[in-house]
ZAVO-707363 format. One line per 4 residues: their letters; for each residue x, y, z of C-alpha. Coordinates in nm, 2 decimals. Example, Ala and Ser with C-alpha at 12.3 -4.5 7.8 and 13.67 -1.06 7.14 Angstrom:
BEGIN
AS	1.23 -0.45 0.78 ~ 1.37 -0.11 0.71 $
This chain:
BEGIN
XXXX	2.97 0.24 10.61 ~ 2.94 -0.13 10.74 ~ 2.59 -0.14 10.57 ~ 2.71 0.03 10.28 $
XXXX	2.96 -0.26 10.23 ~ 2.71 -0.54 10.24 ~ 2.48 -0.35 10.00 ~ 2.78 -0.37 9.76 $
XXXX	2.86 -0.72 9.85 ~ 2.49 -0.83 9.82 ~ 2.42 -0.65 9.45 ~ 2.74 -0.77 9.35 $
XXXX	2.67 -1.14 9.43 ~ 2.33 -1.12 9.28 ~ 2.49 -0.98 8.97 ~ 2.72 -1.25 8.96 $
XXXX	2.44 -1.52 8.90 ~ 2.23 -1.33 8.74 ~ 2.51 -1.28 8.45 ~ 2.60 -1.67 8.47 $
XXXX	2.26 -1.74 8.46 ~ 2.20 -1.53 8.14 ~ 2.55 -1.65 7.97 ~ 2.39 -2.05 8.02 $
XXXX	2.07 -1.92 7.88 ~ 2.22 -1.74 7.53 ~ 2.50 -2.03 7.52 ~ 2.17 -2.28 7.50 $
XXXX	2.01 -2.11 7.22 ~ 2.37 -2.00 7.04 ~ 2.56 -2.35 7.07 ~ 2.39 -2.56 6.79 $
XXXX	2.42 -2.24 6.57 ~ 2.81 -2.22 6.68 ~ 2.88 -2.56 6.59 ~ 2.71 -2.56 6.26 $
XXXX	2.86 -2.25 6.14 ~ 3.23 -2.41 6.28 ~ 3.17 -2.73 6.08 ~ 3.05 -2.53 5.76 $
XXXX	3.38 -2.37 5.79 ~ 3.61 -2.62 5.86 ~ 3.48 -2.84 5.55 ~ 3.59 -2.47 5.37 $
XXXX	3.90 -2.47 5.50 ~ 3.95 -2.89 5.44 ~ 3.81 -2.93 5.14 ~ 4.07 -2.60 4.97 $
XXXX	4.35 -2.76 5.14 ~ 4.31 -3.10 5.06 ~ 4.16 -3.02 4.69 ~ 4.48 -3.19 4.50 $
XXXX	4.37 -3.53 4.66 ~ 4.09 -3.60 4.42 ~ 4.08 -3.59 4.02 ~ 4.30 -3.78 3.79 $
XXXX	4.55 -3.99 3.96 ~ 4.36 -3.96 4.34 ~ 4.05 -3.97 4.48 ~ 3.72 -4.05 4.36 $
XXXX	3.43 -3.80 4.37 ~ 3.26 -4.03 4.64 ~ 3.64 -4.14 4.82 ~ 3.69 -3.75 4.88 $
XXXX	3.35 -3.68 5.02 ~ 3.41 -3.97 5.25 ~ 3.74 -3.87 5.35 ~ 3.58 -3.53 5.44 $
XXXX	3.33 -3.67 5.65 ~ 3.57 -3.82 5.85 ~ 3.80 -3.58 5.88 ~ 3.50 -3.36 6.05 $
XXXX	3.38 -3.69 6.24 ~ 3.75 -3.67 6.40 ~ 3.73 -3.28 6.47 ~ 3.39 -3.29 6.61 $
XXXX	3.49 -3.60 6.85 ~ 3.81 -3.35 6.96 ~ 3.63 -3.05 7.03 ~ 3.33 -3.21 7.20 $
XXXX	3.05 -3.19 6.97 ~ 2.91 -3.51 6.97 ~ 2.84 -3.49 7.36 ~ 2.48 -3.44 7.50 $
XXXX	2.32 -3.12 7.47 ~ 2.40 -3.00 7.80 ~ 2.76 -3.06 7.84 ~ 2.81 -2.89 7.50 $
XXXX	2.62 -2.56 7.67 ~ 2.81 -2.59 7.99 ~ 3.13 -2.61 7.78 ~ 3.04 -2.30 7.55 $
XXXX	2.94 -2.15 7.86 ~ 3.27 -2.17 8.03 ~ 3.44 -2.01 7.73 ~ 3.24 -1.76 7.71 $
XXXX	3.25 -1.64 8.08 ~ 3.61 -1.61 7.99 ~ 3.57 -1.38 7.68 ~ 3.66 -1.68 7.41 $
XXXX	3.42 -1.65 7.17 ~ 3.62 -1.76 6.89 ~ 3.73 -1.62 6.56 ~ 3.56 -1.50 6.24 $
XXXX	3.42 -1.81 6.03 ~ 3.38 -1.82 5.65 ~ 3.58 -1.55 5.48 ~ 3.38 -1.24 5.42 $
XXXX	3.64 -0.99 5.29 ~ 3.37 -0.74 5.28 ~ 3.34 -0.71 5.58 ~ 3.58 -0.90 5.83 $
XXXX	3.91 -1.12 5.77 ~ 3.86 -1.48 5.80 ~ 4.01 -1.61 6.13 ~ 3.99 -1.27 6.37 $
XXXX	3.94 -1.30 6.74 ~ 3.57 -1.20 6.76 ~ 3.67 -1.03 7.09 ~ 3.88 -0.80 6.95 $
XXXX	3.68 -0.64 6.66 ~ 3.41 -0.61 6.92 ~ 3.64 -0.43 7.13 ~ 3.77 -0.19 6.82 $
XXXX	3.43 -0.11 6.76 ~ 3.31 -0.04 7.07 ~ 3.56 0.31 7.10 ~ 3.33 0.50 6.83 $
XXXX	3.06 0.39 7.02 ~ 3.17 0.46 7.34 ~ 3.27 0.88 7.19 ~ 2.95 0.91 6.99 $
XXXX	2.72 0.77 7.30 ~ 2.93 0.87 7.62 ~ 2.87 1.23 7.46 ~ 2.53 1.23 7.40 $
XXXX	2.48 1.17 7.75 ~ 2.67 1.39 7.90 ~ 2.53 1.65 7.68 ~ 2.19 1.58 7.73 $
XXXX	2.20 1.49 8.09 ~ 2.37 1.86 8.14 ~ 2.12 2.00 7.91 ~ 1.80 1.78 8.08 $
XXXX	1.87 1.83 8.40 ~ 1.88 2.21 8.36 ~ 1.63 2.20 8.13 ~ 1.41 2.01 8.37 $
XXXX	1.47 2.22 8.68 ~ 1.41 2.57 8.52 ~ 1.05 2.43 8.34 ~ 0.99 2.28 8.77 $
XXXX	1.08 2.64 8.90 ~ 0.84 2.81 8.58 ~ 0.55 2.55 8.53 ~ 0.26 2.65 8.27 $
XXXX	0.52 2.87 8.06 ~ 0.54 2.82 7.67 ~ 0.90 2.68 7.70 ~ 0.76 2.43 7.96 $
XXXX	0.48 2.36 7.72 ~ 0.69 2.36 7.42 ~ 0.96 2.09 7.62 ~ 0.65 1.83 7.69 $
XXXX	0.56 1.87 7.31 ~ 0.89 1.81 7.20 ~ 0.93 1.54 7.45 ~ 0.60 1.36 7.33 $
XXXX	0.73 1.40 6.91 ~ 1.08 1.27 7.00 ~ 0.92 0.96 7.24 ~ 0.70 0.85 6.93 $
XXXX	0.96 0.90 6.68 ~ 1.19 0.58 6.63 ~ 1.59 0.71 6.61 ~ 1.64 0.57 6.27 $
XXXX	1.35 0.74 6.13 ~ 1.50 1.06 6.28 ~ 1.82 0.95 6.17 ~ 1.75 0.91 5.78 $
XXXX	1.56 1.26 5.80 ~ 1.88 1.42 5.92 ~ 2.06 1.20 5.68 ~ 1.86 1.36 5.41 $
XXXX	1.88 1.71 5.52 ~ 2.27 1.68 5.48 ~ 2.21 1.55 5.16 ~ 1.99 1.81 5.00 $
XXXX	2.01 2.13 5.24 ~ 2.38 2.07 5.33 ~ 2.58 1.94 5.04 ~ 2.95 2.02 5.18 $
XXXX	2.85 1.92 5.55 ~ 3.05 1.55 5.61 ~ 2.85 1.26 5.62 ~ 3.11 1.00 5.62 $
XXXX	3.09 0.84 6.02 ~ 3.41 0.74 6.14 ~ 3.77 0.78 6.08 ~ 4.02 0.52 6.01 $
XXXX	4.33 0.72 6.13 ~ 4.48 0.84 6.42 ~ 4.70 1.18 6.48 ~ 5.11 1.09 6.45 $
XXXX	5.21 1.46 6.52 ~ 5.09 1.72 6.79 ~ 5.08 1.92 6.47 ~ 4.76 1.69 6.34 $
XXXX	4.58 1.71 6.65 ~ 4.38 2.04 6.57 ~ 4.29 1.95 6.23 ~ 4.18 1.53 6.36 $
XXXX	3.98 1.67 6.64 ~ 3.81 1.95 6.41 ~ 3.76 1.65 6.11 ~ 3.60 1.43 6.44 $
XXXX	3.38 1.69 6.55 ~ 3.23 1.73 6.16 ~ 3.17 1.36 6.18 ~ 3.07 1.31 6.49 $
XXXX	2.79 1.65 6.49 ~ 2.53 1.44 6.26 ~ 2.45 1.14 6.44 ~ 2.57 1.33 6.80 $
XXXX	2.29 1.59 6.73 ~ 2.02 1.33 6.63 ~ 2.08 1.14 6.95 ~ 2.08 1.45 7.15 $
XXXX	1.76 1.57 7.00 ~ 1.56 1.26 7.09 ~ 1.67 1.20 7.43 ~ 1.72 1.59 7.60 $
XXXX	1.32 1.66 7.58 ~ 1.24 1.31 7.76 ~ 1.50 1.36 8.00 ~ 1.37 1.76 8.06 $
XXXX	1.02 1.67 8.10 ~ 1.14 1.37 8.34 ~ 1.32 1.56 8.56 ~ 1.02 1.86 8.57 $
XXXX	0.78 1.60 8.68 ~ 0.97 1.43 8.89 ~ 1.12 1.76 9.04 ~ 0.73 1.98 9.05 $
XXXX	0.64 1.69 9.28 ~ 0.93 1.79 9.55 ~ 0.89 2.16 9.50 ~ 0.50 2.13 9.62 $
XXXX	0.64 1.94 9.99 ~ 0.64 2.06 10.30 ~ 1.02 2.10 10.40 ~ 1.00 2.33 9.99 $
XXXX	0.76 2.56 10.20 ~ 0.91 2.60 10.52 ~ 1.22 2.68 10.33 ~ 1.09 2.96 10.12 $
XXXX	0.90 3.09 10.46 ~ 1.27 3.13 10.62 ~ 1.35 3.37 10.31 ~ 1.57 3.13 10.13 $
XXXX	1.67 3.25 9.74 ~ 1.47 3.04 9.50 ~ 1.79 2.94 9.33 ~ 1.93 2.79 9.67 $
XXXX	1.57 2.63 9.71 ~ 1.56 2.44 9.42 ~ 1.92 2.36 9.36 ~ 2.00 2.29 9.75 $
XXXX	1.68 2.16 9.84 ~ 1.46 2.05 9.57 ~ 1.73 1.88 9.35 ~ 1.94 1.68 9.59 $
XXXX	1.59 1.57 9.73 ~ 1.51 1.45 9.40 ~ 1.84 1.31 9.25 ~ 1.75 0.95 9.37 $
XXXX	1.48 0.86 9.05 ~ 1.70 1.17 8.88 ~ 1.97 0.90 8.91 ~ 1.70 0.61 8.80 $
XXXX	1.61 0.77 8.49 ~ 1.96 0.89 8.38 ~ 2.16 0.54 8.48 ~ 1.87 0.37 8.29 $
XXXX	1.91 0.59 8.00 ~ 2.25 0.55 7.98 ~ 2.26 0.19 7.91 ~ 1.95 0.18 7.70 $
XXXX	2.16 0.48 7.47 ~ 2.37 0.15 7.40 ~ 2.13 -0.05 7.27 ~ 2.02 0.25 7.07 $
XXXX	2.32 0.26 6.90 ~ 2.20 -0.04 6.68 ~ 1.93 0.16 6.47 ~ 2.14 0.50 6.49 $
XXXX	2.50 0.41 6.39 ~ 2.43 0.21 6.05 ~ 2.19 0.50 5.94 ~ 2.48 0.74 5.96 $
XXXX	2.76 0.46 5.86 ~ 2.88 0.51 6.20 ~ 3.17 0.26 6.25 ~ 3.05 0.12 6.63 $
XXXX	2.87 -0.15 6.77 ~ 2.52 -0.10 6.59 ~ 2.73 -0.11 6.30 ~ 2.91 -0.43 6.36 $
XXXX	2.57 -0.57 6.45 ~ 2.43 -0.49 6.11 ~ 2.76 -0.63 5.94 ~ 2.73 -0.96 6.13 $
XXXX	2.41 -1.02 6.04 ~ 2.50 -0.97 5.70 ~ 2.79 -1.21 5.67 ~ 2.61 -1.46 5.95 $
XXXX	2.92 -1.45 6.19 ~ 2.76 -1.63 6.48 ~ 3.06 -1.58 6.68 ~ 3.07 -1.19 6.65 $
XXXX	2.66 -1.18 6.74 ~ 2.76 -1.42 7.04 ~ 3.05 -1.14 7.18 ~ 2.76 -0.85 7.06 $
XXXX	2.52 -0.97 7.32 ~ 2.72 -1.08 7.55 ~ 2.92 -0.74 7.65 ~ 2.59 -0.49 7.59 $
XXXX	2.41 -0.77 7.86 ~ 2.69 -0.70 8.08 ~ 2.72 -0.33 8.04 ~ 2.35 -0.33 8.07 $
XXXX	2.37 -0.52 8.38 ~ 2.73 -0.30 8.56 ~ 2.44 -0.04 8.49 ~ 2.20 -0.12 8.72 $
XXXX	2.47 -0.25 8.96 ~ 2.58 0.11 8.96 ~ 2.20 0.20 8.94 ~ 2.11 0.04 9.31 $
XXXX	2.45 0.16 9.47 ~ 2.38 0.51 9.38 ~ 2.03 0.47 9.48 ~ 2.11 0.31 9.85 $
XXXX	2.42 0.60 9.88 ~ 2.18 0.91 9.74 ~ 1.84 0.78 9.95 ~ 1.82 0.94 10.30 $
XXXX	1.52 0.70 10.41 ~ 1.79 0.40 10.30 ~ 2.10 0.50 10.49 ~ 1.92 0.58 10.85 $
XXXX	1.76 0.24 10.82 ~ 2.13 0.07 10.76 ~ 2.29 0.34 10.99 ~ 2.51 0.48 10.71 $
């Protein structure tokens, strides 16, 4: 266990700078962009609040723009923005490793109040995500997995053979392209079926629990079965190959000589010899599923992150895109923490030379 501990310790710290290293890199290319966006808003914000000063009886056309100017001269001074470059990045930097990215900018009442903590929406939109995603990976790790393991027991059959088709159709297919096809079939094949993403309430009752999780389960099928569809035949003919190679070892043999049941052989023996690139393939999969979500979810008008992405773009909230690429870096990088601790903890070879 001692070794175990400074395995943890040791990936942890190297996460650590890693993640501060990454956070210096995006505030570098974000902070000119951040301020500019912050002054375009702030002369908004001055110039409706202090409209009454100019016209008949005040300012001058030329007076007011000067007065503007130095209004934002002032501001800039306060918040730091006529420092060097590399103070200003360190500063952003230090905000942002404290989750302060800011609010919303210009108003956009299309598609975000002026003034929100970008943190927050990011967090709101990150539950649909979480449900539609965190599903799909259960489902088709579950389905994979066994999937995978009956084609390694059966190799050369047609549902083998049909499972590396599918897998080679669905790894050249991009997900919104499969997305809009599904979109379409909805459309013309299945009129009634919902097509409408995400819901904006939440059961009051115990009463409205059957009939909010039966309305979540028609939204959530579309872009749950797309997802599914593409990733369960990569992750079946994965697990195959990677589990065909353990079947054909020695200790696979011996076992069968001593009479074992081929279900105990390749679920006692084969699999748990395996799991460690099993793990690999699946904890990878899992995070990349999350940047996924960016071409799936505004195909289907699902209401998560890939949907906020698109609707930040849109209305140029620089803040929002900062938050965005901040938390998927880190959930991408808790990932592969988890990835290498799993790894060092499922790896025989790895514990007898720690002594685990």
């Amino acid at each position: 266990m001692l070794f175990f501990r400074k395995v943890v310790l040791r990936r942890v710290a190297h996460f650590l700078w890693v993640y501060v290293v990454l956070i210096y890199i995006f505030s570098a290319l974000f902070s000119a962009q951040i301020q500019l966006r912050e002054l375009q808003t702030l002369e908004y914000d001055l110039r409706g609040s202090t409209s009454d000063r100019r016209g008949p009886g005040g300012m001058t056309l030329e007076q007011y723009d000067e007065f503007i100017r130095g209004k934002l001269a002032a501001i800039s001074r306060e918040r730091g923005y006529d420092k060097p470059f590399l103070l200003r990045v360190h500063a952003l930097s230090l905000r942002v490793l404290r989750f302060d990215f800011g609010t919303t900018l210009l108003a956009n009442p299309i598609y975000f109040p002026s003034g929100k903590n970008a943190m927050s929406i990011v967090a709101e939109y990150a539950i649909p995500t979480v449900i539609l995603f965190g599903s799909a990976f259960l489902i088709q790790m579950l389905l994979g997995v066994l999937l995978g393991l009956y084609n390694a027991s059966r190799p050369g059959r047609w549902l083998d053979k049909g499972t590396t088709l599918l897998a080679t159709v669905s790894s050249a297919t991009p997900p919104a392209v499969a997305a809009m096809f599904v979109v379409l079939f909805l459309l013309f094949i299945l009129p009634t079926a919902a097509r409408s993403a995400w819901m904006f309430w939440l059961p009051g009752q115990w009463s409205e629990l059957g009939p909010w999780a039966s309305a979540l389960f028609s939204h959530v099928a579309a872009p749950l079965a797309t997802v599914v569809f593409l990733s369960v035949w990569q992750t079946a003919h994965m697990v195959r190959s990677i589990t065909v190679q353990t079947l054909h070892e020695d200790f696979i043999s011996a076992a069968r000589a001593r009479g074992l049941p081929e279900r105990k052989v390749l679920y006692g023996h084969g699999l748990r010899t395996a799991a460690p690139p099993i793990a690999t393939m699946l904890t990878v999969g899992m995070t990349s599923a999350l940047w996924g979500s960016f071409l799936v979810e505004p195909i289907f008008q699902w209401r998560g992150l890939g949907m906020l992405f698109m609707r930040a773009i849109l209305a140029n909230e620089i803040n929002l895109l900062m938050a965005l690429l901040v938390v998927c870096t880190l959930a991408t990088q808790l990932g592969l923490v988890t990835l290498d601790l799993i790894y060092s903890w499922l790896d025989p070879r790895i514990r007898t030379a720690g002594g685990l």
